[in-house]
C-alpha positions in Angstrom: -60.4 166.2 -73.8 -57.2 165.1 -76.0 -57.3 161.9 -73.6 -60.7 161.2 -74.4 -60.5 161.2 -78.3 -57.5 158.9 -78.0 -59.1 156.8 -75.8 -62.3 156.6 -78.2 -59.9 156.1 -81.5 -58.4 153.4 -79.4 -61.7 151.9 -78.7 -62.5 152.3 -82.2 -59.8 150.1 -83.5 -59.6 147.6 -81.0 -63.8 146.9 -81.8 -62.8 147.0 -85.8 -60.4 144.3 -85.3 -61.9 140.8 -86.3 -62.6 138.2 -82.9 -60.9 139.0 -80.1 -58.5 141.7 -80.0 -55.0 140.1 -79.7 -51.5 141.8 -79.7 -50.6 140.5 -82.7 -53.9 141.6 -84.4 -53.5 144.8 -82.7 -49.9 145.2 -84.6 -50.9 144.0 -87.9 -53.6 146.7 -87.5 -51.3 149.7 -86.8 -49.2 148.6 -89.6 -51.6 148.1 -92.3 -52.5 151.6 -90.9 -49.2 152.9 -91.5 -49.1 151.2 -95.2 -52.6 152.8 -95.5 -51.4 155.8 -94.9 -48.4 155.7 -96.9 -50.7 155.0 -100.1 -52.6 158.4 -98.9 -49.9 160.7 -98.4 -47.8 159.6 -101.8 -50.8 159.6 -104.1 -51.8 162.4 -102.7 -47.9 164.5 -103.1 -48.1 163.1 -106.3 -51.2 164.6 -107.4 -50.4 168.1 -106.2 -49.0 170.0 -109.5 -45.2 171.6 -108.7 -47.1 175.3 -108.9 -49.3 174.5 -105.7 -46.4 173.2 -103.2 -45.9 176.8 -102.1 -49.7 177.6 -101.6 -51.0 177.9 -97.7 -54.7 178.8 -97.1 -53.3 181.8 -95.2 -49.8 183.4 -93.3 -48.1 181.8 -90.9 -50.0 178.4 -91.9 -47.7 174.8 -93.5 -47.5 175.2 -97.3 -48.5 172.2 -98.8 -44.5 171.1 -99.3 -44.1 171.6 -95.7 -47.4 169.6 -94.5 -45.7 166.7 -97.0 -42.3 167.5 -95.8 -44.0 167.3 -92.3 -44.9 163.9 -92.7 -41.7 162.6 -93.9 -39.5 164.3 -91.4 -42.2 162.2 -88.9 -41.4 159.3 -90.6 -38.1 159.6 -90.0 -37.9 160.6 -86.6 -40.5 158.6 -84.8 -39.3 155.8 -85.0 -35.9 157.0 -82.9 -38.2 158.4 -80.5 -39.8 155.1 -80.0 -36.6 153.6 -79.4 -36.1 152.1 -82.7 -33.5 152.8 -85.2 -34.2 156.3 -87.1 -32.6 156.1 -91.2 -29.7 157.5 -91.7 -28.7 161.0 -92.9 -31.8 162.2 -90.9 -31.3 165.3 -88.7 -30.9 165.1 -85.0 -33.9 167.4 -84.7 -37.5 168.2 -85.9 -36.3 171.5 -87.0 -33.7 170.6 -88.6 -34.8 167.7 -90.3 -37.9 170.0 -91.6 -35.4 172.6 -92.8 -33.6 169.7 -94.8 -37.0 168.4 -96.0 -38.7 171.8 -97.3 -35.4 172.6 -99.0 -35.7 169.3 -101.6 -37.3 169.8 -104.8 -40.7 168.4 -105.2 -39.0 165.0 -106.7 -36.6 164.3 -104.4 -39.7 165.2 -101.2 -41.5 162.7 -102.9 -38.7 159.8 -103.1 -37.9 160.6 -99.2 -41.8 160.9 -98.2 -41.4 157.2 -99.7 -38.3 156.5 -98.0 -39.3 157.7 -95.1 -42.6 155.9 -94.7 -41.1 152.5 -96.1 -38.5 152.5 -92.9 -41.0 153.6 -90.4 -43.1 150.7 -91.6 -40.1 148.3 -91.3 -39.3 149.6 -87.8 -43.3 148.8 -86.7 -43.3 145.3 -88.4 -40.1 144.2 -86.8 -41.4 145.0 -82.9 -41.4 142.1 -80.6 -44.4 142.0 -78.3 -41.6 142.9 -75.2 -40.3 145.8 -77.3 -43.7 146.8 -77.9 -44.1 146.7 -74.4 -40.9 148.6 -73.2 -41.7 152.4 -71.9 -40.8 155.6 -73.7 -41.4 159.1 -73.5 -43.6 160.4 -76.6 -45.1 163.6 -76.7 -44.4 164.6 -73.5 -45.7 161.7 -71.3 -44.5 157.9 -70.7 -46.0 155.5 -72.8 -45.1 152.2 -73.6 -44.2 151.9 -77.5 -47.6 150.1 -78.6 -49.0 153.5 -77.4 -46.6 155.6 -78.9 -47.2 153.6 -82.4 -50.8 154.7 -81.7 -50.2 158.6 -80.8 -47.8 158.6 -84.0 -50.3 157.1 -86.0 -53.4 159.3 -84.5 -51.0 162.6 -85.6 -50.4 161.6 -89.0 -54.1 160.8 -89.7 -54.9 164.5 -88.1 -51.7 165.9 -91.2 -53.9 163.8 -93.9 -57.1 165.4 -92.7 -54.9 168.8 -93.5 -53.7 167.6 -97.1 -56.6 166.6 -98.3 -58.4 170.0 -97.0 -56.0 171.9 -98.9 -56.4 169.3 -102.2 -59.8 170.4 -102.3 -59.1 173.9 -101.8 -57.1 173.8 -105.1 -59.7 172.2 -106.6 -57.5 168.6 -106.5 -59.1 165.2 -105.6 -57.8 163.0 -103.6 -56.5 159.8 -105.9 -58.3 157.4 -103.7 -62.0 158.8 -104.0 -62.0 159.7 -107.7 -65.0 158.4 -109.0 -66.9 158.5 -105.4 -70.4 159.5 -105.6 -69.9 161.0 -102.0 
């Protein structure tokens, strides 16, 4: 099942790209992605008041600081996993990079979810086609690191589904669709 809705999302972008679908088109498109989604999450850390980072729709479910804090931590450690250089002063592990994350007040999350995403971005736009090529292992299987762009890509857009859910839930809209009719 998970292989089939990453196939189709792959599909999907690859017959959303203009002509035919090139690698270079194909990496402009998962970085303008990335950069997309960068916009998303900020805006939409931003927009959540201080009072609501500790809210979760029920026990044992992320908080909004730790869906942000999520994100970031993502950001940051991705890109080692990919084989490209992770920023410094990030944690070794998920765990403990989250624990560092969630225990930042809500200004300094929001300069790292920034941070974060701007290196991420970096590391993306300065792949080579044969690094882009080269195989890793990414959530659990061997991929090469155009894929693994893709998978990181396809679980950050599933963590913005989650944000926004919980923006409307507190009663927040989303900074991009203000003024949507929809």
């Amino acid at each position: 099942m998970r292989t089939t809705i990453l196939g189709g999302v792959a599909l999907g972008l690859l017959l959303a790209l203009p002509g035919p679908a090139s690698a270079q088109s194909w990496a402009e498109a998962q970085v303008a992605d990335l950069e997309t989604m960068h916009e998303k999450f900020t805006s939409l850390a931003e927009a959540f008041p201080e009072d609501t980072y500790d809210w979760r729709p029920m026990e044992g479910v992320r908080s909004v600081k730790e869906v942000i804090a999520l994100i970031a931590a993502e950001c940051n450690l991705f890109p080692g996993y990919l084989g490209m250089d992770a920023p410094a002063g990030v944690a070794e592990s998920f765990g403990a990079e989250m624990e560092r994350l969630t225990a930042m007040s809500r200004s300094e999350l929001l300069v790292e979810l920034d941070r974060s995403f701007e290196h991420f971005i970096a590391q993306a736009e300065g792949l080579d086609e044969s690094a882009r090529m080269e195989k890793v292992q990414f959530f659990g299987r061997e991929v090469d690191v155009g894929t693994g762009l893709m998978l990181a890509a396809n679980d950050m857009h599933e963590h913005l589904g989650q944000a926004i859910a919980y923006a409307r839930t507190n009663e927040i809209v989303p900074p991009w669709s203000q003024g949507d009719s929809m």
